[in-house]
Each structure stands twice: as C-alpha cells, then as structure tokens.
N, C-alpha and C positions, 0 to 999 in steps of 0.2 A: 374539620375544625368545628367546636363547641361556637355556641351563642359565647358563653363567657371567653373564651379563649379569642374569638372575632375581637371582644371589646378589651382584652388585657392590650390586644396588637394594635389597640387605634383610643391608648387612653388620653381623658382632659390633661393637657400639660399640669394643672396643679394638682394634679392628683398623686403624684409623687412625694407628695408633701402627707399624706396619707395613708402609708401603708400601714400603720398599724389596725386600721380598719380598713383594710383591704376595697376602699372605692374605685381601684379599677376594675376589681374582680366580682363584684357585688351591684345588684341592681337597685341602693335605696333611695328610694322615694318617698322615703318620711322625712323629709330636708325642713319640713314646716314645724316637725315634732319635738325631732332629734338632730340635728346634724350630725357629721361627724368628727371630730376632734382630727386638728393635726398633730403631727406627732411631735411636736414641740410641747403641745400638752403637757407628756407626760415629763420631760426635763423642771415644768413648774411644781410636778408637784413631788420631785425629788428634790428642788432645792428646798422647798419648804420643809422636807423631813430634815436636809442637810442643817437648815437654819433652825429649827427645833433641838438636834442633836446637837448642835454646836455651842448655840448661844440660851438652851436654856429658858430660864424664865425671860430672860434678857431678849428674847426673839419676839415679842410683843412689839418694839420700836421695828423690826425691819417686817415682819407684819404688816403694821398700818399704816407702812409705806407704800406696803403691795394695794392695802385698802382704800391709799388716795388714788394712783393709778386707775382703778376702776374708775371712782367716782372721776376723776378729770374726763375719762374715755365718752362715761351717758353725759357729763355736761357738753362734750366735742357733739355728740352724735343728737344731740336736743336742741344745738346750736346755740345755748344757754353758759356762755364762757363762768359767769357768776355763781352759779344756782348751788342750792345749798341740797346736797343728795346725801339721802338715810339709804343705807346698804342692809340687807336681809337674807335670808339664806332662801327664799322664797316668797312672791308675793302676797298670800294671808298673812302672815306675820305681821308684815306691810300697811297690809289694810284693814287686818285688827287694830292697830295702833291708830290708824287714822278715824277709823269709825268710833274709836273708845273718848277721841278727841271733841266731838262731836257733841251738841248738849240737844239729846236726841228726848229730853224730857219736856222742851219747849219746842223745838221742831222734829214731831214724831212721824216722820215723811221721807221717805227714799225713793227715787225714781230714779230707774233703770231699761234695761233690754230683757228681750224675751232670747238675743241671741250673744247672750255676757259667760263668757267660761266658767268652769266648774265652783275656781277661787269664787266669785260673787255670787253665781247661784244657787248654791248650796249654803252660803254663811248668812246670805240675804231671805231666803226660804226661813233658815232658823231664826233668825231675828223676828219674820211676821209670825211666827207659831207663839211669839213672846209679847205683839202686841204693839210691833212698831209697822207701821203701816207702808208697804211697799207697791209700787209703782212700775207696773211693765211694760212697758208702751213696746209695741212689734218692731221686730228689726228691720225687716222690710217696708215698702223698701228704702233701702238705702238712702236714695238720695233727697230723701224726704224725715230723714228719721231726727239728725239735731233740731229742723225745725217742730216737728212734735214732741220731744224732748222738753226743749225751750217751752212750749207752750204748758206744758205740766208743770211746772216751775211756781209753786207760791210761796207765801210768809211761812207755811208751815213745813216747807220742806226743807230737809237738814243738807242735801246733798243730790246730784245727780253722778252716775258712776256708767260710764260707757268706752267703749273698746273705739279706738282710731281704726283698726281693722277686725270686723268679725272672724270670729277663731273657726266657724262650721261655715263658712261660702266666703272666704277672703274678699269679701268688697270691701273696700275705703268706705269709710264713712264721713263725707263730706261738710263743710260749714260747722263744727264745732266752734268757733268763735261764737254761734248763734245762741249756743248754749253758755258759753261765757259770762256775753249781756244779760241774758236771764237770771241767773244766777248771781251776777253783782246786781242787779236792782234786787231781789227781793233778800239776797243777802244770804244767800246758800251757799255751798261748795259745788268745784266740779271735780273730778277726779276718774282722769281718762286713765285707759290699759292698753298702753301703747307695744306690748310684748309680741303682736304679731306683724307689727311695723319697723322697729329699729332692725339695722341689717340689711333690710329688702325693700323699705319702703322709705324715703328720706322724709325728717317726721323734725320737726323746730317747736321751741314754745314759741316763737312768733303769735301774736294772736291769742295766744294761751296762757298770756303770764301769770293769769292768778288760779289755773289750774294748778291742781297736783297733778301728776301724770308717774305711775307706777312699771315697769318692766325688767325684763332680766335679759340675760344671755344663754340661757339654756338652746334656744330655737335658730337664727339665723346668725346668731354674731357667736355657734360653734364654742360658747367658753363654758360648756357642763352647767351641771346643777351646782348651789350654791352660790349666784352671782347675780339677785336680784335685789332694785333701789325705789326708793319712793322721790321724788324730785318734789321741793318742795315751795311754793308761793310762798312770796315776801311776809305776808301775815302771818304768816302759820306761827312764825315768834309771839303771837298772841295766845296761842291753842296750848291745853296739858293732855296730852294721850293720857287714859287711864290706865290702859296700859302699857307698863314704862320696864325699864331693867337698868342696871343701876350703870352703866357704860353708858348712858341719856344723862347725869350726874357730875360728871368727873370734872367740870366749868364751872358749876357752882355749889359755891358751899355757903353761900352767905343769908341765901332764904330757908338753907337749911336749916341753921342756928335761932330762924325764926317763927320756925316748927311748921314752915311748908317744905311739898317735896319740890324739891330742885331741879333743874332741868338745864342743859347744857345748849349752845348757842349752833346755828347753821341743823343741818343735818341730824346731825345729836342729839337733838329734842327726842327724834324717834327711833332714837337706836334700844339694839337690845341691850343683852350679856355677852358675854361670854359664849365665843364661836370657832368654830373650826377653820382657821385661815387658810387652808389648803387650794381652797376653790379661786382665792383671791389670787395663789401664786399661778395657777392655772391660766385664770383670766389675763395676767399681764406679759405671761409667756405666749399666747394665743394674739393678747392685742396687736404685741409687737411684732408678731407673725403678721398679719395683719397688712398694720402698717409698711413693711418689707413689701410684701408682694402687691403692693397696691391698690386693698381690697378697700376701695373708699364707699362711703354710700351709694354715691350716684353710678359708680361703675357696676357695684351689686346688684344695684336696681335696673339698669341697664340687660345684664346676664339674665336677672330674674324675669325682665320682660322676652326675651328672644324662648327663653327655656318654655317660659310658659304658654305662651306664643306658638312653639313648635308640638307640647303637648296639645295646647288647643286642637290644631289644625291637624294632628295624628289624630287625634280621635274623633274626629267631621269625618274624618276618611274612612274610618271602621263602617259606617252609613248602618250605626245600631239604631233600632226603634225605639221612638222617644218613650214609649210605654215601660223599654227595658231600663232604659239608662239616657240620661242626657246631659246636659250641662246650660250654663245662662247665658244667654247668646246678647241680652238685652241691651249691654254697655261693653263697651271697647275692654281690653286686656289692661287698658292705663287704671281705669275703674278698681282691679284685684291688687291681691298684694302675691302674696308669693305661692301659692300653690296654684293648682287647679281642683277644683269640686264638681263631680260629679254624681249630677242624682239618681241613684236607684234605690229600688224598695226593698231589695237585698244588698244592700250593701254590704254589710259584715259579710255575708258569704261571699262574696266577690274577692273583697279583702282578703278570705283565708285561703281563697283558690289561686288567687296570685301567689299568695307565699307558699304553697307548697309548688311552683314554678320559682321561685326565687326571686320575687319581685316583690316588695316590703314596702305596702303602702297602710294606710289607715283609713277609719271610717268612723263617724260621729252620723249615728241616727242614718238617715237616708242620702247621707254625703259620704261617696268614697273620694277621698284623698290622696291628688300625687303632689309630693312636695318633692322638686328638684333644687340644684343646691348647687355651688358654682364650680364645684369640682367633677361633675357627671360632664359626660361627652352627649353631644346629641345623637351617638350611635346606640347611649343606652337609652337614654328616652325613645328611639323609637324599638327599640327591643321590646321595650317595658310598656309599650303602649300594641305593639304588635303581642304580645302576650293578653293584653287585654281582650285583644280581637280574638285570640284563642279561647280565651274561657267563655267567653259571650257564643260563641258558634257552639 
C-alpha cells in the first residue's frame, strides 16, 4: 500500500466535503496560502451564471444580496454586528482607496513593518521613491512591536499600517490597542491587515474601533479569490477617497448638483465599479457550508492549534541541525496563528523537493511554510512532515 493510498484509508471526516480537490488523496500544506475549496463552491458559482442567464440585467438585485451576506459574515467574524464593510476584489484596491483618503500633503509620514505583505510593501516602497516618507520599524520581535509602533506615531504621520498576524513567521502581534491610543492623540489612522487572522485566529474590533482593519477570504475562510473588505471606523464618513468609482455614488446626488463629487453612506464611500459577482456567490455558498458543519472561529482555532502543535512536535523529532533548518521555539504555539515557519537558508529548494514528493508547501525568503487546514488528517501531517525528514537526510 502507497503513502497516499494509507491516507485515502484513514481520511479527516470533512474531507468528504472535498473531493473536487482531492484533500484525501493529496498532501496540501499551503492551508495558510490557498485552502481548498468545498465542493459546494462550485454550485455558487453556477447559480450566479444561473441568475445572470435568467434574470439578465435584472441579476444586479440578487447579486447584492449575495454581496450583503458577505459583508454580514466579516461584521460576525470582527465581532462588529454594525460596521460599515467596503467589499473588493482584492486588498490593494482597498487600500488604494484608503491611502487616496488620506491628506498625505500635510501629514507626509507612514509607518509601518519591515514584516507587512507584498500589498503594502511594494505600494508603500513606491509611494517613498515619490517623496512621502515611510516608516519601518522591525517586526520582530513581536511582542514588543505595537509598542514601537506607537512610539513612531507624531503630528506628521498620516497613518500606521500593520498586520494582526505576520504573513512570513505567523506570530500574533500583540497590544494593538497601543497603537490605537497613539494614533487618536496625534490624530493619525491605524489600519490593521487582519487576512492572516480571520478563520484561524479569533480577531474582534474590541479595542480597535477606530481602526480600519482590511482582509479577505481567499486563505483560511476557503471562499477563493475575489472576496476581500475594508471594515471601516465611524469617521471615515468624514474622509473622500481620491480614489472613487461611480457605485461609491449611487446615495447621493445632491452635492452632486452642487459641483462636488458625491459619495454614498456606510461602506460605499469606498466602493468601486463595476465587478464580477461570481466570487460573492461562491463565498455565501462556502459561508453556509460553513456554518452547517460547524466550522466556528473558536473551533478553527482550536483544530489550528492541535495541527500545528503536532507539526511542531513532528519536526523537534526529525532532530535536524539548527544550522540546517529550525523553527521559534521562543513563545508557546498560542503566540502563532496558523501555519508553522520554519527557517532554513534554502528554503525555496526545500520547498521544491517536497513537491516533487508531493507534499505542496511554500517559502518566503528563509521561511519554509506548512500551512494545514482543518480538513487534513494527522496521518497526513505526519507523512508530510516525515517526508521532510526525507529530503533533509
């Protein structure tokens, strides 16, 4: 009997739910990247071809039905029953619109992370080659980072932008509230990137109300690409994104007629155009999936502790040399969010020796990446972690 054939015979009960991506038969561990889609998935996004074909232009109303559902789901999972959520097909879009809000001509100041995902540090990179002055204070460590954060914080800074879980070594990053108070005294924004926390990590604006807080469902909440929101503080009804699209409009017409542009109320202020609703019917056919089988935060988070947990302690057992490869032993597993990281200097080859073994993990820089996911059994983590032991010998 096969390694895969061992784990079709002893699969996660939800993985049934699965088969179009064969998660009994396949060893992935990019659960932090990509999940994988149940197969209710794909019934959302034949009804949305169903409700295009049927009802025409007319499919716009049950559309942005599907488009409340969403936003109701990140108000549930923010803990934020009220909050007014702008939907996006991607987070840049997102936080183009927010940064455009910004009157970055009298506070020409951003402070940020040195460990902020590709979205921020690539848009933030080009914005200093233009002369707005950017801020990176280290991401490590961790539990130290919102109070330096906080401490960078003056009159001149327009905004602080930081991740509730770093996306290259999933630590939590603790006391954001710290960065809150800063930010309301000197009268900045804050604006968390909470996309490696919903799903795996239970993540509330408690404490955070006048944050914005951006994320999507591509990574632990399984609902594809196309189904990221910007959550948005009470004030923000004070702010005009410069950059706007005319569906931001369609509430007011009456400062229109008085030769401003106009800007619609809740969420809408920072919507775009004109979108492909396919991803929305996806997400509500996933959510309800979901909700069925019980997959609540704390339960996820719960699964994501034991999985990673078990990775941990499979690979302390390999007894590889730290020089080869190791991991942060510094803070308990409650510290991380949903993967495990581990360091080596070749990571990327690591990475592609796995997959040609069949074990599909990732790597950012010197971080190889197992992301499990709550439909894997732990007879494939330790496959996939005993495969690790193989290519390292």
């Amino acid at each position: 009997m096969t390694t895969l054939d061992a784990l079709r015979a002893t699969p996660n009960a939800l993985s049934v739910h699965y088969g179009r991506f064969d998660v009994a038969g396949r060893l992935l561990l990019t659960g932090h990247s990509h999940q994988a889609w149940p197969d209710v998935a794909l019934h959302g996004q034949i009804e949305a071809f169903t409700d295009a074909s049927t009802a025409v232009d007319a499919k716009w109303d049950l559309a942005f039905a599907k488009a409340e559902r969403l936003r109701q789901a990140y108000r549930d999972l923010l803990a934020d029953p009220g909050g007014d959520i702008a939907l996006g097909a991607n987070t840049h879009e997102l936080v183009i619109r927010f940064l455009s809000s910004l009157d970055l001509r009298a506070r020409p100041r951003l402070v940020t992370t040195d460990g902020e995902f590709h979205t921020l540090r690539r848009q933030l990179a080009r914005l200093a080659e233009e002369g707005v002055e950017v801020v990176k204070v280290a991401a490590a460590p961790a539990e130290t980072l919102a109070e330096r954060l906080a401490a960078e914080v003056d009159d001149r800074t327009a905004a602080v932008l930081v991740s509730a879980v770093l996306f290259e070594t999933a630590r939590i990053v603790p006391h954001l509230g710290d960065v809150v108070a800063a930010c309301r005294y000197q009268g900045a924004e804050l604006l968390v990137d909470a996309y490696h926390a919903l799903g795996v990590v239970p993540f509330s604006v408690r404490g955070l109300a006048d944050a914005w807080i951006a994320g999507g469902g591509y990574k632990y909440l399984q609902l594809g690409e196309g189904n990221c929101f910007l959550r948005l503080p009470a004030h923000a009804a004070r702010l005009r994104p410069v950059v706007t699209g005319w569906f931001a409009e369609f509430e007011d017409l009456a400062s229109k007629a008085a030769g401003l542009v106009g800007y619609a109320s809740g969420g809408d202020r920072f919507a775009g155009s004109t979108y492909d609703p396919t991803s929305h019917y996806r997400a509500a056919a996933v959510l309800d999936f979901f909700a069925a089988q019980g997959l609540t935060p704390a339960f996820l988070r719960a699964v994501s502790l034991h999985q990673n947990g078990l990775l941990a302690t499979l690979f302390d057992d390999l007894d590889a040399s730290p020089d080869v490869i190791t991991r942060d032993r510094s803070a308990p597993r409650e510290a991380f969010g949903g993967f495990l990281a581990l360091t080596a200097p070749n990571a990327g080859e690591l990475q592609r020796k796995l997959a040609e073994r069949g074990v599909l993990t990732d790597s950012r820089g010197d971080k190889l990446r197992f992301g499990p996911a709550p439909y894997l059994s732990d007879s494939q983590l330790e496959a996939a972690m005993a495969t690790l032991g193989e290519v390292l010998r």
